[in-house]
C-alpha positions as CSV (number, residue, x, y, z in Angstrom):
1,X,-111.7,55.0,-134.1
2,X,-111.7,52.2,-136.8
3,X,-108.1,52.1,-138.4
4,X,-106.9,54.2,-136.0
5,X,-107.1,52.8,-132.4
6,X,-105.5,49.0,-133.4
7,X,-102.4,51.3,-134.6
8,X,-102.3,53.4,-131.0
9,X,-103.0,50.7,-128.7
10,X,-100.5,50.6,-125.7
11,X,-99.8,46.9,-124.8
12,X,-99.2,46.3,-128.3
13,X,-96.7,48.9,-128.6
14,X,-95.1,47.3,-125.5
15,X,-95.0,44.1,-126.8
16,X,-93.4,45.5,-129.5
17,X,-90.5,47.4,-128.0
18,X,-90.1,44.1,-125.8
19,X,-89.2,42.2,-129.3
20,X,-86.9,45.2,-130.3
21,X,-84.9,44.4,-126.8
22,X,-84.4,41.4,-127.4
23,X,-82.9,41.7,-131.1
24,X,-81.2,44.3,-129.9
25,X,-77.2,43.1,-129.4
26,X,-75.2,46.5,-130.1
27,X,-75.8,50.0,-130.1
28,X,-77.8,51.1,-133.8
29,X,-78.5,54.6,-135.1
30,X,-82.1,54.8,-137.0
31,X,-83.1,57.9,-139.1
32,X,-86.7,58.8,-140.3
33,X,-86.6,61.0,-143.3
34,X,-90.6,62.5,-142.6
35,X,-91.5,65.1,-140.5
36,X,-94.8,63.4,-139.5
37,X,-92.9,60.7,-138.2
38,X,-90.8,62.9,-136.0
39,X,-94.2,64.3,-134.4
40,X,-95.1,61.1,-133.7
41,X,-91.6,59.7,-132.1
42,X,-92.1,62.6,-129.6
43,X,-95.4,62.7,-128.9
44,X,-96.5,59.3,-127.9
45,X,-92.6,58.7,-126.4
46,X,-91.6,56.0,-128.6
47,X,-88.0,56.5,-128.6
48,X,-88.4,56.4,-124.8
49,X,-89.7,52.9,-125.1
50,X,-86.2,51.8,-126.6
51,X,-83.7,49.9,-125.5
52,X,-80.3,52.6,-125.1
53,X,-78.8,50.9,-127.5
54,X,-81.0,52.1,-130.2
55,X,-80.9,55.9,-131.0
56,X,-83.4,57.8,-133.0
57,X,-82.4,60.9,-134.7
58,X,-84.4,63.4,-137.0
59,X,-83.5,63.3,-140.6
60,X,-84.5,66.0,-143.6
61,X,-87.9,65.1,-143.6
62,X,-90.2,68.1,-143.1
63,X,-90.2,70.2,-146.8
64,X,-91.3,73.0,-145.3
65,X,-88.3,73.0,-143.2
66,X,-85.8,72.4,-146.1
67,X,-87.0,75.2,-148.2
68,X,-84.1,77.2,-149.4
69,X,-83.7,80.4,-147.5
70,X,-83.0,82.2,-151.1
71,X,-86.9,80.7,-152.2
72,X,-88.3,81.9,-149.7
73,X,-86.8,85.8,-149.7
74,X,-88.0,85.3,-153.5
75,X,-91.6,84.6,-152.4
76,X,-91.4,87.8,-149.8
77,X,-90.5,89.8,-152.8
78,X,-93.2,88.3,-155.1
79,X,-95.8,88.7,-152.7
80,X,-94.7,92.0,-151.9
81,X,-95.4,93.1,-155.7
82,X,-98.4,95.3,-157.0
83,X,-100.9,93.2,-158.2
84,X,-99.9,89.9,-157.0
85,X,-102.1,87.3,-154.5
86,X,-99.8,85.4,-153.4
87,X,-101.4,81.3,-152.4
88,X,-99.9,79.5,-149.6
89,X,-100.4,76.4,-147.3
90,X,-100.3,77.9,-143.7
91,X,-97.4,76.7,-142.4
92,X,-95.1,78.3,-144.4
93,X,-96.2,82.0,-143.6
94,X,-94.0,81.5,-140.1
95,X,-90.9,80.5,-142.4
96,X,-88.5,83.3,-141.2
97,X,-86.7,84.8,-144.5
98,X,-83.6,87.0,-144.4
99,X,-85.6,89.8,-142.7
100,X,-89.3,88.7,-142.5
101,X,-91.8,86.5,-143.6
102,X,-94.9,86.0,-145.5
103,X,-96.9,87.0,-142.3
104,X,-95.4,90.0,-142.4
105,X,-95.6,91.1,-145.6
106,X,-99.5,90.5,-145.2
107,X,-99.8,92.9,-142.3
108,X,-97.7,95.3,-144.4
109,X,-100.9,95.2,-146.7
110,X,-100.3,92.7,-149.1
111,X,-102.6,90.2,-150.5
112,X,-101.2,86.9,-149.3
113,X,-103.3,84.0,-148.8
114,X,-103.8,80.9,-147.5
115,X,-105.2,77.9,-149.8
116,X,-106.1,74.5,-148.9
117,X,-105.1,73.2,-152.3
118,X,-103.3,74.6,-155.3
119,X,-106.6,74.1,-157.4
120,X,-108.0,76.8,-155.2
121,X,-105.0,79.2,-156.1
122,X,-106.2,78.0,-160.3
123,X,-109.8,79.1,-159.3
124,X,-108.4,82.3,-158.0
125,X,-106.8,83.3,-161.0
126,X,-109.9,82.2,-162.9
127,X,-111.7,85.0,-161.0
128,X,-109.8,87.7,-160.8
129,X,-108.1,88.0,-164.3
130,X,-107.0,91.6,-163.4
131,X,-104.4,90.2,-160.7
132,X,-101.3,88.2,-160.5
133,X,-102.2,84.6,-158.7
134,X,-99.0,82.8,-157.4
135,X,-98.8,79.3,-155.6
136,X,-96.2,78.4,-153.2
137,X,-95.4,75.2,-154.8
138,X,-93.5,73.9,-151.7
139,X,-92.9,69.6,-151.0
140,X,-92.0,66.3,-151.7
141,X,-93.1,64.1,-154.0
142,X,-96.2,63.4,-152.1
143,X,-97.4,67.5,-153.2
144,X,-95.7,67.1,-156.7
145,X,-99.0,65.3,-158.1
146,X,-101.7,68.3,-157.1
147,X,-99.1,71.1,-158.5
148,X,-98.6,69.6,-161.5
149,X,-102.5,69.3,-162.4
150,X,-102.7,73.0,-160.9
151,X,-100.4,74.0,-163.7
152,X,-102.1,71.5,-166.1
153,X,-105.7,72.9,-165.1
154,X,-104.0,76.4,-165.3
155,X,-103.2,75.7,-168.9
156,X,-105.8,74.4,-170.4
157,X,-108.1,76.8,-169.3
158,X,-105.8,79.4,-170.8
159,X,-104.8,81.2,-167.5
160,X,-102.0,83.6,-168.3
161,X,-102.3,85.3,-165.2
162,X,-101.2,81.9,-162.8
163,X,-97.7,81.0,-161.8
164,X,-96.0,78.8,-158.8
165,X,-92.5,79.4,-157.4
166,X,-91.6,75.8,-157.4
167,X,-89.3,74.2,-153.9
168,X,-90.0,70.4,-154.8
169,X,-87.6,67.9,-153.1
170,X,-86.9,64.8,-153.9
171,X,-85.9,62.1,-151.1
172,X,-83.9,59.3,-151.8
173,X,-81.0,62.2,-153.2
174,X,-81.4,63.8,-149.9
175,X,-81.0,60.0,-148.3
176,X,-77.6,59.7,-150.6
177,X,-76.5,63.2,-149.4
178,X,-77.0,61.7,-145.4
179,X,-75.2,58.8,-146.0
180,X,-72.2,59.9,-148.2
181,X,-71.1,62.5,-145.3
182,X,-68.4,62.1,-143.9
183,X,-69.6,62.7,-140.7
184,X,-72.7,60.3,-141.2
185,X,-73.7,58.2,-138.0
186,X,-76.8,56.5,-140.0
187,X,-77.2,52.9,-139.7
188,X,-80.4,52.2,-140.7
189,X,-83.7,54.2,-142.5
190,X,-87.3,54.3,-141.8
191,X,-88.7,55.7,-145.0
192,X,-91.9,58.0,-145.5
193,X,-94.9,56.2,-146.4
194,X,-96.5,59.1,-147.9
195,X,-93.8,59.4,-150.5
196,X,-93.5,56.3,-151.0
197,X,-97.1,56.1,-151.7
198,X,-97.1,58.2,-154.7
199,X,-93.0,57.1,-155.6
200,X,-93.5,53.3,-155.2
201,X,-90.0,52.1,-153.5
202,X,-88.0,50.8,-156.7
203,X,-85.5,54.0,-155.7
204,X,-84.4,52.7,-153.0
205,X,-82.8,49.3,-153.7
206,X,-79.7,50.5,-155.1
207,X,-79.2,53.1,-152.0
208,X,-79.7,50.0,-149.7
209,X,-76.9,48.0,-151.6
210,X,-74.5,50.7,-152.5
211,X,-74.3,52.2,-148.7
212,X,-75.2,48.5,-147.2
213,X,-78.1,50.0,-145.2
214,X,-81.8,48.5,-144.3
215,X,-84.5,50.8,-145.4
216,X,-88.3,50.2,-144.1
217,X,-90.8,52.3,-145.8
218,X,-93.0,53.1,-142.7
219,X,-96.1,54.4,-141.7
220,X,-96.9,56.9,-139.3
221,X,-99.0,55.6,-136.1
222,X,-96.9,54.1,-133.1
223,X,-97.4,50.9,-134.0
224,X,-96.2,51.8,-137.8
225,X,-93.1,53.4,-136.3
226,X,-92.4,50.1,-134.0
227,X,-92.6,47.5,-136.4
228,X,-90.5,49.4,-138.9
229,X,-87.7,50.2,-136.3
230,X,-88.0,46.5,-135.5
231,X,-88.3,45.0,-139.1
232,X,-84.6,47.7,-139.4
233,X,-83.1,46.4,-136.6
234,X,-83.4,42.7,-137.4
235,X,-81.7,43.6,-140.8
236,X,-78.8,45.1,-138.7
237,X,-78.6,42.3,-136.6
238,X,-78.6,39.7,-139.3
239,X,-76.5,41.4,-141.3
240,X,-78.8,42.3,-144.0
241,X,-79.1,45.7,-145.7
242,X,-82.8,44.8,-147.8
243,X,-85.8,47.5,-148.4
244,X,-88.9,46.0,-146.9
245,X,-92.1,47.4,-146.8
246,X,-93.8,47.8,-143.2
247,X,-96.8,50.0,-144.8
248,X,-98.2,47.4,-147.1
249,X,-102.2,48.8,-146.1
250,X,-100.9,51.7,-148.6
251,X,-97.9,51.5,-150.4
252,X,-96.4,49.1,-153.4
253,X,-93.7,48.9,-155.2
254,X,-94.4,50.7,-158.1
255,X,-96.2,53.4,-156.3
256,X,-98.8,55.4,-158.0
257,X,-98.4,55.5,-161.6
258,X,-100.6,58.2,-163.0
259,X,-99.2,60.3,-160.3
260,X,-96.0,59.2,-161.7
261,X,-97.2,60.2,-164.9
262,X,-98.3,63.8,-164.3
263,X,-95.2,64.7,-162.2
264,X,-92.8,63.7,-165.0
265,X,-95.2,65.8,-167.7
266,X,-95.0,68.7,-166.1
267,X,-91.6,68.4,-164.1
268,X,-88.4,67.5,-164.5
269,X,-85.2,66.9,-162.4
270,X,-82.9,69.9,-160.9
271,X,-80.3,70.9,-158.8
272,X,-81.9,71.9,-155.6
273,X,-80.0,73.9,-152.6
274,X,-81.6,72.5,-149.3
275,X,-81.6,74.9,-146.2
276,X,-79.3,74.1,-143.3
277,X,-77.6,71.5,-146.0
278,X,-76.6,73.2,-149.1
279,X,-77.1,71.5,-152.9
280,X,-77.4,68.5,-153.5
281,X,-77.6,67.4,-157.3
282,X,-80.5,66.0,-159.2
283,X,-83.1,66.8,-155.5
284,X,-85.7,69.2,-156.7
285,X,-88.1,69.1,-159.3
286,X,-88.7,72.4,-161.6
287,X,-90.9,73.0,-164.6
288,X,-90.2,71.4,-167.9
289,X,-89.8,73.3,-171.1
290,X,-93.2,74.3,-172.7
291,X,-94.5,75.3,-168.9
292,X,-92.3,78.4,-168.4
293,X,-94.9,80.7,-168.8
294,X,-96.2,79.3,-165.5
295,X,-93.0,80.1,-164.1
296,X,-92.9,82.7,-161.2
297,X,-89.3,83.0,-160.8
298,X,-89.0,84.1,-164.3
299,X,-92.1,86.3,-164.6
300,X,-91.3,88.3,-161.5
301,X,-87.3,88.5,-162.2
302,X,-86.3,87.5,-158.5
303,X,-83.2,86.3,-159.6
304,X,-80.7,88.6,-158.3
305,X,-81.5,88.4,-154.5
306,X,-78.8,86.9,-151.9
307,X,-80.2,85.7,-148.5
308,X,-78.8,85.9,-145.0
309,X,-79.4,83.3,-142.4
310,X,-79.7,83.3,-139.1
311,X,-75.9,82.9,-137.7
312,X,-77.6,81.0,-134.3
313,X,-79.6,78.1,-136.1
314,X,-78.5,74.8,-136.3
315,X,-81.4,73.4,-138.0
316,X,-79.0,71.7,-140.9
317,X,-77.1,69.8,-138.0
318,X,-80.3,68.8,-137.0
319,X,-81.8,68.1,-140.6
320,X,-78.5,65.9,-141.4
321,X,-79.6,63.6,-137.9
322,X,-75.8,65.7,-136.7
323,X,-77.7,67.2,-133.6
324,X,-81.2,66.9,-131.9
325,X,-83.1,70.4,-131.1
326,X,-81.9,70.2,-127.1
327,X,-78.6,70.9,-128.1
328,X,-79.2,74.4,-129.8
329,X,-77.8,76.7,-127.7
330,X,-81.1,78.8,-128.2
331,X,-83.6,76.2,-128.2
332,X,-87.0,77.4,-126.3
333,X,-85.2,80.7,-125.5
334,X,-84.7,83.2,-128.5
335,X,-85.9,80.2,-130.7
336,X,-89.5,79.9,-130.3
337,X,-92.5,78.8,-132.6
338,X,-93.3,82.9,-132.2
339,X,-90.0,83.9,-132.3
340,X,-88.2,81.4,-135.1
341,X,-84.6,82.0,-135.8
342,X,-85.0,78.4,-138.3
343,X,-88.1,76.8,-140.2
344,X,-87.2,73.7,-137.9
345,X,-89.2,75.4,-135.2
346,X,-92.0,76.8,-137.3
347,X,-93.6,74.2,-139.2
348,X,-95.7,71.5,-138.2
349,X,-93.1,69.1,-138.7
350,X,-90.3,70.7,-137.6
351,X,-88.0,68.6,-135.3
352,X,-87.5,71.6,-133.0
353,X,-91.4,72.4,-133.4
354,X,-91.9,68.8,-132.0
355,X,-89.5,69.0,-129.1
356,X,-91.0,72.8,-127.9
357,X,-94.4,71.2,-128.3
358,X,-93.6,68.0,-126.2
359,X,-90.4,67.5,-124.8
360,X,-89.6,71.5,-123.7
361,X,-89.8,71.3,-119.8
362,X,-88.1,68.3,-120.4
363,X,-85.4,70.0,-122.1
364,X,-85.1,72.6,-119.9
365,X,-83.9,70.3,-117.0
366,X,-80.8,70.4,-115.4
């Protein structure tokens, strides 16, 4: 396939990881902060193609994943009210909460479905005036755009009866959260294109020369993946600690600014508690002042409820690149994609998802 192949083509990527082995001097630790980039690490082997002195690990990258366990108990009890059709991308109705989750509650009889775009959840509401539409307004800044004009497109067609429970995270706090633990082993970032397509990099300079760390916005085929761990590298090597761009073919600087524009209308900066991590300040986005009727944690009143999580997951060692999903003691056993003890394992780009999906026999190996 055109634009797809070139990036996937296996003596290239071989020529590649040959370059990386010869910059390569002294053992480096590498962190991708996208979920989508973690899929593709595992599936097509590309950590496997590195020299050992270059490790990999699996940074907060997968939103779905990093959803607060106390959000997501909130949307079990908003769905779970009369009256309400609760909206939802698909991979968040595995997401275990305290007790269940969103698949549940729709076998219990509730009206929970799943939409393809936020604007579908708008046109809901549009028909059915007599119900209660909520969105699941779950991402990064890449999803912050298309929730904003859902609430935008809710208001101006006078929609009183639309709402979304808002989980946006923001990246580069998450990064700073990474690198100012005191257990952090990070050397070295790939960053996610898709972010930074809709961001622009301009964030990350003064991360780069405050923690003296390269950072590579990336793309997301092999060949992406390569270049940016060896454009990294040759930072580490020289000594520099510079943001370069490997994803040119999509991403600039200053990013996409009507996006831009429509996110910081309708959002603004918050406190945001990550799962498996805890708060971090100024990381989530949550509706500005004049939008609160589009508020579902105020309208519903979920305010009061206190989650529990699972005391076996150790999805926030693995989310903070601390631990890789082989390590879990219950990894592929009473952790499954059926059987989830974390959102790790659940979503599509979990890390633990990833290694059950490709790596699992391997795991299980003496």
């Amino acid at each position: 396939m055109k634009y797809l192949d070139e990036y996937r083509d296996p003596e290239a990527a071989r020529q590649v990881a040959a370059r990386i082995a010869r910059t390569v001097t002294r053992p480096w630790t590498l962190m991708e902060v996208c979920g989508g980039q973690t899929h593709a690490i595992v599936r097509f082997g590309l950590d496997e193609l590195l020299p050992p002195e270059v490790t990999l690990v699996h940074g907060p990258g997968c939103p779905v994943c990093v959803t607060p366990l106390e959000l997501i108990d909130k949307a079990l009890a908003i769905a779970a009210a009369p009256g309400v059709v609760f909206c939802s991308f698909g991979d968040m109705l595995r997401v275990p909460g305290s007790e269940k989750d969103l698949l549940t509650v729709k076998s219990e009889g509730h009206d929970v479905r799943i939409v393809y775009s936020p604007l579908d959840a708008v046109k809901l509401a549009a028909r059915h005036p007599d119900r209660e539409v909520v969105f699941f307004a779950v991402g990064f800044e890449t999803t912050a755009p298309a929730n904003a004009m859902a609430v935008e497109q809710a208001r101006r067609q006078g929609l009183a009866n639309f709402s979304i429970l808002v989980s946006h995270v923001l990246v580069p706090p998450a990064m700073e959260a990474v690198l100012s633990s005191p257990d952090n082993r990070v050397q070295g970032f790939l960053a996610a294109g898709h972010v930074c397509s809709v961001m622009g990099y301009h964030e990350y300079p003064p991360l780069a020369a405050k923690y003296r760390v390269p950072i590579v916005v990336t793309g997301f085929e092999p060949l992406d993946l390569l270049q940016g761990i060896h454009m990294c590298l040759k930072q580490l090597e020289e000594g520099r600690a510079e943001v370069e761009n490997q994803y040119a073919r999509t991403v600039s600087e200053p990013g996409n600014r009507p996006a831009q524009a429509l996110i910081e209308r309708v959002f603004r900066v918050v406190p945001r508690a990550w799962r498996g991590i805890g708060p971090i300040p100024a990381s989530g986005l949550g509706l500005r002042p004049g939008y609160e009727a589009f508020d579902a944690e105020r309208k519903f009143d979920v305010g009061g409820i206190a989650p529990r999580e699972s005391p076996e997951c150790i999805s926030g060692l693995i989310l903070q690149g601390l631990k890789k999903p082989p390590e879990c003691p219950a990894f592929g056993t009473r952790c499954t994609p059926e059987h989830p003890l974390g959102a790790t394992m659940v979503s599509t780009e979990g890390a633990c998802s990833a290694y059950y999906r490709y790596r699992r026999d391997e795991a299980a190996a003496p």
